[in-house]
VOFITI-300904 format. One record per residue: residue number from 0; residue in one letter; x, y, z of N, C-alpha, C in turn. Coordinates in steps of 0.02 Angstrom, whole numbers. Layout:
BEGIN
(node NUM "a" (X Y Z) (X Y Z) (X Y Z))
...
END
This chain:
BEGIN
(node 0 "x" (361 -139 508) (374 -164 440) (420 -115 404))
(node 1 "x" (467 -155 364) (515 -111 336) (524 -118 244))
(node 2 "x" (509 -70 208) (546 -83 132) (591 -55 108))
(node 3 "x" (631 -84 79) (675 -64 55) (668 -55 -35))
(node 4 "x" (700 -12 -63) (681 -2 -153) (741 -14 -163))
(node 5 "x" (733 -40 -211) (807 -69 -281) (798 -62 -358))
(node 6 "x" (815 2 -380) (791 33 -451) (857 -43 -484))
(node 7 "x" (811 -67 -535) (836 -121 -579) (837 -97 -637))
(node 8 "x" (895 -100 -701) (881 -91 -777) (865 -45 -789))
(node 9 "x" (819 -30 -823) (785 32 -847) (720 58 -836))
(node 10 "x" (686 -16 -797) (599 16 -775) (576 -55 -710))
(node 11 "x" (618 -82 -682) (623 -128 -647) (614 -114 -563))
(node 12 "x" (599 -99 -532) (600 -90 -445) (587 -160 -404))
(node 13 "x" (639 -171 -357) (626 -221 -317) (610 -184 -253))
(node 14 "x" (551 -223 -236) (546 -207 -136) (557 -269 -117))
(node 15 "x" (587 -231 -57) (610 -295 2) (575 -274 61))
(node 16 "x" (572 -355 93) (546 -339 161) (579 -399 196))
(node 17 "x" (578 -374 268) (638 -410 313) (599 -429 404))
(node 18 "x" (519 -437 383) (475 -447 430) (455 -502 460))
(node 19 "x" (473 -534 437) (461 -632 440) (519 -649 479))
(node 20 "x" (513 -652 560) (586 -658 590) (602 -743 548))
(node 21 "x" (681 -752 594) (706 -795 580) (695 -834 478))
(node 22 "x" (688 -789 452) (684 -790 354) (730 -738 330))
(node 23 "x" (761 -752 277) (779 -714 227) (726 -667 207))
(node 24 "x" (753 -591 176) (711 -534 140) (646 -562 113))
(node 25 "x" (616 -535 99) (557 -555 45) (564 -508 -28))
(node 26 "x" (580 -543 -73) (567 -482 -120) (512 -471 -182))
(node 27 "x" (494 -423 -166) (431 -422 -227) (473 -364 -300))
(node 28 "x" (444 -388 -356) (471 -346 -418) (394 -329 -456))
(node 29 "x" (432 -263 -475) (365 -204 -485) (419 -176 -579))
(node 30 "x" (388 -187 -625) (393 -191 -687) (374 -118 -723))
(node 31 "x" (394 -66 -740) (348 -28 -785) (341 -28 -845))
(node 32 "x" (287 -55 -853) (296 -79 -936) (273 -16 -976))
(node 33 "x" (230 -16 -1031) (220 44 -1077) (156 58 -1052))
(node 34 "x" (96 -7 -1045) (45 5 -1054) (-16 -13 -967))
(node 35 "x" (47 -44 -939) (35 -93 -869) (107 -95 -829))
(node 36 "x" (76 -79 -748) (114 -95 -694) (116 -179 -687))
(node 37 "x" (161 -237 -706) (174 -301 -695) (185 -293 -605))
(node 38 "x" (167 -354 -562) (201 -341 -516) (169 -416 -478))
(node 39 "x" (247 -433 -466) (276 -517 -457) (275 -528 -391))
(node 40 "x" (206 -556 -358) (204 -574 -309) (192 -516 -236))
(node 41 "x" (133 -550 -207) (95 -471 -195) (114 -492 -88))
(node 42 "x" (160 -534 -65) (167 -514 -6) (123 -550 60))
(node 43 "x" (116 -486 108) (88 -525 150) (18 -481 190))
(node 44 "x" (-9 -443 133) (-76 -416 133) (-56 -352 112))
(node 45 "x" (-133 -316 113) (-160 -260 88) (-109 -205 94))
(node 46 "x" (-90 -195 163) (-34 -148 197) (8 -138 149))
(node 47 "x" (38 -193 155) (121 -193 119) (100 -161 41))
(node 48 "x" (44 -209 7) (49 -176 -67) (29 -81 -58))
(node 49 "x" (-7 -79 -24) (-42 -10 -15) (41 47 -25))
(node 50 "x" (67 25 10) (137 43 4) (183 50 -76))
(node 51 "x" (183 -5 -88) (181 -28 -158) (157 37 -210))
(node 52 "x" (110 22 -194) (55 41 -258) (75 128 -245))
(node 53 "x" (62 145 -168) (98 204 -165) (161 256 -208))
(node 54 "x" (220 188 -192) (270 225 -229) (286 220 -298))
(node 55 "x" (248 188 -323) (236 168 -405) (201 221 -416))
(node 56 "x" (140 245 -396) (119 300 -441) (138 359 -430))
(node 57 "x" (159 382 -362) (199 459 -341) (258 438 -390))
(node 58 "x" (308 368 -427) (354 414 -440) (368 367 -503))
(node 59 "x" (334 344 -516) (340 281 -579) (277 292 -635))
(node 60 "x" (213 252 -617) (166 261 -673) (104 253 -635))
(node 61 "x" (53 280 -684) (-35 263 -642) (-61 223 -690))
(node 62 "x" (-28 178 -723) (-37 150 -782) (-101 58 -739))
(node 63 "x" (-138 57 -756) (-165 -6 -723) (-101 -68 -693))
(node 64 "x" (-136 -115 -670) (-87 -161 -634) (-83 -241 -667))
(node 65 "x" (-46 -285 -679) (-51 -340 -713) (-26 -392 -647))
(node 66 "x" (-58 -445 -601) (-25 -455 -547) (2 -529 -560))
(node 67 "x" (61 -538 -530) (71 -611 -560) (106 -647 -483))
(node 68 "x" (75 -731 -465) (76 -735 -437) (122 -817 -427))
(node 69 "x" (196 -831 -421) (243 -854 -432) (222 -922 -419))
(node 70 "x" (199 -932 -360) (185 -991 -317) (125 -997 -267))
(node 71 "x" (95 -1054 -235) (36 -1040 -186) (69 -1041 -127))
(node 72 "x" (118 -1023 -88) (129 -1017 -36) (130 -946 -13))
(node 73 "x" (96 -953 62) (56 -901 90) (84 -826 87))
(node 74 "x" (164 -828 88) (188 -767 86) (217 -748 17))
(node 75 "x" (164 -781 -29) (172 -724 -92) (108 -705 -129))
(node 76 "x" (68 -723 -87) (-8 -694 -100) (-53 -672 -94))
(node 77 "x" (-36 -669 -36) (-86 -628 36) (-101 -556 11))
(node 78 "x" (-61 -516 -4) (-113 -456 -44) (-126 -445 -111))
(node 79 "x" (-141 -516 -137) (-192 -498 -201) (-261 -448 -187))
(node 80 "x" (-302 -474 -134) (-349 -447 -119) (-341 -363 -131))
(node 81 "x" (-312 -319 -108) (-271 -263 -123) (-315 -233 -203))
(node 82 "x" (-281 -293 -253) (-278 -278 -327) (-349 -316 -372))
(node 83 "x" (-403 -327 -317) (-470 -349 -333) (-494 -327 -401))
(node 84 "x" (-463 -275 -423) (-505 -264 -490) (-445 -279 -546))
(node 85 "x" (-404 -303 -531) (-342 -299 -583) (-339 -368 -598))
(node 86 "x" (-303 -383 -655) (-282 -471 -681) (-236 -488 -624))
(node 87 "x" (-251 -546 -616) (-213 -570 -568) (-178 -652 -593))
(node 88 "x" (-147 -658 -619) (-99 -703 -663) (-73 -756 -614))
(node 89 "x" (-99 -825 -631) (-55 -879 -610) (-60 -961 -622))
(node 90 "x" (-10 -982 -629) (-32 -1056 -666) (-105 -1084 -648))
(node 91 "x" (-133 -1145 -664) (-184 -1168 -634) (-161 -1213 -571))
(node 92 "x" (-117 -1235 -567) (-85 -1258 -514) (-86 -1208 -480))
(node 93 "x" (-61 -1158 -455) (-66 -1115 -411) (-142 -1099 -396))
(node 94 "x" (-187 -1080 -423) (-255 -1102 -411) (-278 -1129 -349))
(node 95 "x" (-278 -1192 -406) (-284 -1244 -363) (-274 -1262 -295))
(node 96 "x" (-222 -1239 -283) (-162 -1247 -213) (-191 -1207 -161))
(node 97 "x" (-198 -1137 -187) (-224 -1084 -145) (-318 -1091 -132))
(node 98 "x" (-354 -1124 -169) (-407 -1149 -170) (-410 -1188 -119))
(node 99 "x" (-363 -1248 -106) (-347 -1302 -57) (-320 -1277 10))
(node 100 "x" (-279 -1239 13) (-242 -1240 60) (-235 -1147 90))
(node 101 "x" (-271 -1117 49) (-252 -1045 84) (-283 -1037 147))
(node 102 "x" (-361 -1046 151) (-377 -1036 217) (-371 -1048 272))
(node 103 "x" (-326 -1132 263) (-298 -1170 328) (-224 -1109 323))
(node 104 "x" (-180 -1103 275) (-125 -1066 314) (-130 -992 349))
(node 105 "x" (-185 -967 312) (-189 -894 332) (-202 -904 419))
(node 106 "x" (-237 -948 436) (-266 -967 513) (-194 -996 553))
(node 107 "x" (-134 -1023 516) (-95 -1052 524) (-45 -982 553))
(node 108 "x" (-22 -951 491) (5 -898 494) (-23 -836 512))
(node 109 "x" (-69 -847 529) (-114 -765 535) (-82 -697 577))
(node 110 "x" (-16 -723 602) (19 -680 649) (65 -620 618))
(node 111 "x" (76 -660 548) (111 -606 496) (66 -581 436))
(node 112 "x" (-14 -585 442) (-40 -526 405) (-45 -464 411))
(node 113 "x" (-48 -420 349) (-18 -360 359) (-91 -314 314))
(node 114 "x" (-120 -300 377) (-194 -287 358) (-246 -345 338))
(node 115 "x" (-311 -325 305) (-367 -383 318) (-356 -428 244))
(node 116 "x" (-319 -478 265) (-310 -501 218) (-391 -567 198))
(node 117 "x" (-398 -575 135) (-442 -623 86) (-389 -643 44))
(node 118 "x" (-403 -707 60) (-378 -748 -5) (-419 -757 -50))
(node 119 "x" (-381 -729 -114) (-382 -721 -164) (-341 -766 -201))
(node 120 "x" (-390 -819 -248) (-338 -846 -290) (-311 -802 -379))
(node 121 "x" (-263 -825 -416) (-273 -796 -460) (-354 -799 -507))
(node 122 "x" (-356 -726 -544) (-414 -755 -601) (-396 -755 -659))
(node 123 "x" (-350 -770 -689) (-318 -784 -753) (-267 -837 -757))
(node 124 "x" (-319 -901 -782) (-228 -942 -767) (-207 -964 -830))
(node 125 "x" (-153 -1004 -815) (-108 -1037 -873) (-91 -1089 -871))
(node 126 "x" (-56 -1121 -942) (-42 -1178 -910) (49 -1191 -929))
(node 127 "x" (67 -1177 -989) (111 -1169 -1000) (159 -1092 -1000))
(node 128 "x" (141 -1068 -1048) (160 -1013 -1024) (97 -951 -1052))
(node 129 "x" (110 -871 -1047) (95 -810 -1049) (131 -759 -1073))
(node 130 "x" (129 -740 -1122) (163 -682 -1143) (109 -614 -1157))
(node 131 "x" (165 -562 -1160) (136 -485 -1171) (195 -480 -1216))
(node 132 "x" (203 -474 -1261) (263 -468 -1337) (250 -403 -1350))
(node 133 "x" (203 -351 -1333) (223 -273 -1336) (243 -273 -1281))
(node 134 "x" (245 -290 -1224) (268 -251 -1155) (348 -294 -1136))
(node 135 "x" (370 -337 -1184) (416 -386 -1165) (429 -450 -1111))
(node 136 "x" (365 -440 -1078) (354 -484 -1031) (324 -562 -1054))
(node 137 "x" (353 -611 -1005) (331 -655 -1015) (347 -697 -957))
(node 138 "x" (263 -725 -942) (276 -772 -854) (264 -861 -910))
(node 139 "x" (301 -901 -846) (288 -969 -894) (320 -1010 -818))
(node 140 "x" (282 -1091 -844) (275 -1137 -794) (337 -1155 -777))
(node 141 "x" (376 -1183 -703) (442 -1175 -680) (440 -1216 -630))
(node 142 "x" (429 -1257 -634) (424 -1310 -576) (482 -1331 -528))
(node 143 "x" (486 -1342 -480) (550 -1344 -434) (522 -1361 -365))
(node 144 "x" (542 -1273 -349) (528 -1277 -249) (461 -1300 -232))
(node 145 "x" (411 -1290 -290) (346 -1303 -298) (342 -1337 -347))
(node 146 "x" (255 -1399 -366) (258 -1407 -435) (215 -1351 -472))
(node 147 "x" (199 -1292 -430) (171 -1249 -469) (200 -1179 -484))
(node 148 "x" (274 -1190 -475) (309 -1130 -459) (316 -1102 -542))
(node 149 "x" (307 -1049 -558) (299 -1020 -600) (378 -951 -599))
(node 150 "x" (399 -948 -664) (437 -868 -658) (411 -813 -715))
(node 151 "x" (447 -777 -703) (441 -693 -744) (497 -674 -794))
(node 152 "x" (509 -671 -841) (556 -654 -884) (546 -564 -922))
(node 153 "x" (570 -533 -917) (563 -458 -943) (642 -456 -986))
(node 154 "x" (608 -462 -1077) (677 -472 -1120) (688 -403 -1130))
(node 155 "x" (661 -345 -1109) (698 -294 -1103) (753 -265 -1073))
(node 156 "x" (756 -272 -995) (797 -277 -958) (861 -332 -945))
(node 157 "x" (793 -396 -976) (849 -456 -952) (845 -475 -888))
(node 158 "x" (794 -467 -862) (807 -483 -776) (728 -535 -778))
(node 159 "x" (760 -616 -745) (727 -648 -722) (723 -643 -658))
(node 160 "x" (637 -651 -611) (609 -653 -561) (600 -739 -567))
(node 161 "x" (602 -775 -524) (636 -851 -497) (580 -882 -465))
(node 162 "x" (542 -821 -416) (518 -844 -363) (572 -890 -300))
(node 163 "x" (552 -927 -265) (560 -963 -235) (626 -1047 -262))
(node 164 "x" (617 -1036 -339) (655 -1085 -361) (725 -1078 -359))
(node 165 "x" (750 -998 -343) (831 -996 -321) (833 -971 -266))
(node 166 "x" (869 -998 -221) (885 -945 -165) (980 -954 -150))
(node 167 "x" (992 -934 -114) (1047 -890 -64) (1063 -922 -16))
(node 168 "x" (1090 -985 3) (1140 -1018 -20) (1140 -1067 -74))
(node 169 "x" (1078 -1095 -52) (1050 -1166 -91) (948 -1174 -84))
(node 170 "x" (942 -1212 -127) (868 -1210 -125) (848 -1253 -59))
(node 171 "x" (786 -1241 -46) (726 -1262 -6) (699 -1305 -43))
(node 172 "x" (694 -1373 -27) (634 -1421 -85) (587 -1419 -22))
(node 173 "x" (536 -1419 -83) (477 -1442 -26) (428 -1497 -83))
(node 174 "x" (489 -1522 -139) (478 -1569 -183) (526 -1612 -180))
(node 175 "x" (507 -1681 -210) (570 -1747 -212) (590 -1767 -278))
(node 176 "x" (574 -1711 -330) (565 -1718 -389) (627 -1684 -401))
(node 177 "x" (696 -1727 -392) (762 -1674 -417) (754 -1670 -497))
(node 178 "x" (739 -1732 -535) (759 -1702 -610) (704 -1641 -632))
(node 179 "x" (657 -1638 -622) (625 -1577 -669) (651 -1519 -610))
(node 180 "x" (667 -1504 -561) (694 -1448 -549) (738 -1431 -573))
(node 181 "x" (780 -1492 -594) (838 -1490 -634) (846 -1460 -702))
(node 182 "x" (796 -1478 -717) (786 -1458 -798) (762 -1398 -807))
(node 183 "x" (711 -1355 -750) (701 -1291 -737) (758 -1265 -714))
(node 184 "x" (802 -1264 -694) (866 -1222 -686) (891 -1221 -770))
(node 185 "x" (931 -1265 -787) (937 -1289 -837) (910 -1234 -903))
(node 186 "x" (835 -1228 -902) (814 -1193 -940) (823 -1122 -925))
(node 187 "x" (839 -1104 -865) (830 -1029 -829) (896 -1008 -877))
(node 188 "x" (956 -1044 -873) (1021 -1043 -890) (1050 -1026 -987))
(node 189 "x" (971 -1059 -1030) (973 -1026 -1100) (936 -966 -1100))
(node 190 "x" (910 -924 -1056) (881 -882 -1062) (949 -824 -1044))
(node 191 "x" (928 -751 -1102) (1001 -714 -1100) (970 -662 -1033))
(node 192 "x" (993 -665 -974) (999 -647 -911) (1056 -600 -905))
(node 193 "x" (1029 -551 -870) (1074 -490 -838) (1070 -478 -768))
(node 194 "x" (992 -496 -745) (981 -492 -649) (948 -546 -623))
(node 195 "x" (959 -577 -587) (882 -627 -574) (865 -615 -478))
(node 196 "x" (811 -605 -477) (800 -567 -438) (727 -650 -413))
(node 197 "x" (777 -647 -327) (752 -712 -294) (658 -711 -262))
(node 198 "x" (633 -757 -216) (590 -715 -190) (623 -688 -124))
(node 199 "x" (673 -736 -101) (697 -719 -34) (766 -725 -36))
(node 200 "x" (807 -671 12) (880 -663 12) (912 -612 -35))
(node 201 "x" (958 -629 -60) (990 -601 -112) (948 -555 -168))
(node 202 "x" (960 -492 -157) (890 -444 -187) (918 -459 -254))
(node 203 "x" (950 -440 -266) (997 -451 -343) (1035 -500 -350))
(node 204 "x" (1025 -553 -409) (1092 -616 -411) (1114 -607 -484))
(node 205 "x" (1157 -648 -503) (1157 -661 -575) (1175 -728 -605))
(node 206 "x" (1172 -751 -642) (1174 -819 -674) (1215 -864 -629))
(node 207 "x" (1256 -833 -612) (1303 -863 -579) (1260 -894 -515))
(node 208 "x" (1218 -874 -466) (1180 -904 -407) (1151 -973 -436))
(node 209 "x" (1115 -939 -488) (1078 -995 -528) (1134 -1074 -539))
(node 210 "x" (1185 -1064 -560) (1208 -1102 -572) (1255 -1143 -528))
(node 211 "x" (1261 -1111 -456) (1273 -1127 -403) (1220 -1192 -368))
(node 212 "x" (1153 -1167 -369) (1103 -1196 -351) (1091 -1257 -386))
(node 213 "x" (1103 -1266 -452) (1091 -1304 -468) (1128 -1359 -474))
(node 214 "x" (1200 -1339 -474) (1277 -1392 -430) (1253 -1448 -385))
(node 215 "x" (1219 -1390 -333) (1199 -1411 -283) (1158 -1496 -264))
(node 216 "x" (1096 -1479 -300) (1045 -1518 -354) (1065 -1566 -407))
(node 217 "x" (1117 -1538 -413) (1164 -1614 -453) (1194 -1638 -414))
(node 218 "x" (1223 -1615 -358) (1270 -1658 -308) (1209 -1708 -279))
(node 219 "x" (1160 -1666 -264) (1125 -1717 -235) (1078 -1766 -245))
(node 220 "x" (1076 -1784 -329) (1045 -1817 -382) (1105 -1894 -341))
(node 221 "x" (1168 -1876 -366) (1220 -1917 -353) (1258 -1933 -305))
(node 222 "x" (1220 -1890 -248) (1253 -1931 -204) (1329 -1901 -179))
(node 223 "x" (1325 -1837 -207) (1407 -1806 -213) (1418 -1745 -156))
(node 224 "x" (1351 -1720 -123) (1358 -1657 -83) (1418 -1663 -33))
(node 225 "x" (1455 -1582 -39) (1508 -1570 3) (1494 -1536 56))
(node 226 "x" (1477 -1534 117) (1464 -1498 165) (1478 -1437 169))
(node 227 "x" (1460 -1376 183) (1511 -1314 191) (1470 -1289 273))
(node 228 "x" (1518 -1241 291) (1496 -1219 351) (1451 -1181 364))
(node 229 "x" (1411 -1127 332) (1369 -1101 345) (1309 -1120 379))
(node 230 "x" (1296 -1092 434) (1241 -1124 483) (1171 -1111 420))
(node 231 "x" (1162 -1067 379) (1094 -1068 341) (1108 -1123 280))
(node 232 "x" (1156 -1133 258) (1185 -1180 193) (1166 -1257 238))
(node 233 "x" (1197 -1259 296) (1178 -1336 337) (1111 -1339 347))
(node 234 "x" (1074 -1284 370) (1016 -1312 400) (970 -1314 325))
(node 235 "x" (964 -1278 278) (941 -1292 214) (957 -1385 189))
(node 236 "x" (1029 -1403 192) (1032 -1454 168) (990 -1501 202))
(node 237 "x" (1006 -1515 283) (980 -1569 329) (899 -1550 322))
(node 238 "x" (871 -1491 314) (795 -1507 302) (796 -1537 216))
(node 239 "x" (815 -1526 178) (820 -1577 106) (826 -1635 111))
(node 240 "x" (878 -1668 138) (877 -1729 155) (843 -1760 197))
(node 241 "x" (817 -1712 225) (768 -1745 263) (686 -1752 230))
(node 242 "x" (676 -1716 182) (634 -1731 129) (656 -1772 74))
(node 243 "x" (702 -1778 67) (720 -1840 -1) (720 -1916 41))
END
């Protein structure tokens, strides 16, 4: 297992991980706020955060942890367990999802846990949105790659966390619902942005990806998509269309 660190803004760290053959990076974002460590999506068990949590307090803060958890798919939640005594933040949809469906994937995927992983769902949920207005943070509902996909906004820095709803070339649906993804880009796009930071691929993007992606998503509302060559851009599309 490998991480990589990406100092963001002014109190921002991204880790990456590049363990999941045949996938794009994984990236998790680690926040230092004034009063709480924020930290967006906890991976693929105990290991990896142990790591985490490691280099946050040797060189960042020992400040408690606020955990927030983007989406219910298996590789962004697997080490909540890790952060058992800490808030653990996520829509009720995500809940739900991981209530339903974690124990069948963990048995599914069990080949990429990274220590003894428990699923853990969140214990704080939401429905619309969540704010911390002293710490500048604020997570809120984002529907897209998921209908429970949730993002992270930090108006200090300016850097939105996406989750799973942008990626590097084009999105992944694993929904048939183009207009409200639509309208979640859309909204990503009035928000004043300086980094947006994916769950996978591209450690750092900026408005500009966002607005790529969502071209995309309009071409294919209408019927307008232009092929391009990239073997990950093709095989992204033909599994889309093959869900629409």
């Amino acid at each position: 297992m490998t991480m990589k660190t990406t100092g963001l803004g002014s109190r921002c760290i991204v880790f990456s991980f590049d363990d999941i053959e045949d996938a794009s990076p994984t990236n998790v974002l680690a926040i230092i706020g004034t009063k709480h460590v924020f930290l967006c999506d906890t991976y693929l068990g105990p290991d990896v955060m142990a790591l985490v949590r490691s280099e946050i307090r040797q060189k960042y803060s020992k400040n408690p942890w606020i955990i927030f958890n983007s989406h219910a798919d298996w590789d962004h939640h697997w080490g909540n367990s890790f952060f058992r005594d800490s808030t653990i933040i996520g829509h009720e949809l995500t809940r739900k999802a991981i209530d339903a469906n974690g124990a069948r994937e963990l048995q599914m995927y069990s080949r990429y846990q990274r220590g003894s992983v428990e699923i853990m769902p969140p214990n704080e949920i939401f429905q619309g949105r969540i704010r911390f207005p002293n710490e500048g943070i604020e997570f809120f509902h984002s529907p897209g790659h998921t209908a429970d996909s949730s993002s992270c906004y930090d108006s200090i820095d300016k850097v939105l966390f996406t989750g799973d709803n942008v990626e590097d070339p084009i999105p992944c649906l694993t929904e048939s619902d183009l207009d409200t993804y639509v309208k979640t880009l859309d909204a990503y796009l009035e928000l004043d942005i300086e980094h947006v930071v994916v769950g996978h691929g591209t450690i750092i993007a900026t408005k500009g990806l966002i607005e790529e992606n969502l071209a995309y998503l309009v071409s294919l509302q209408h019927g307008t998509t232009k092929m391009q060559d990239s073997p990950r851009w093709r095989a992204n599309h033909e599994q889309n269309v093959k869900l629409l």
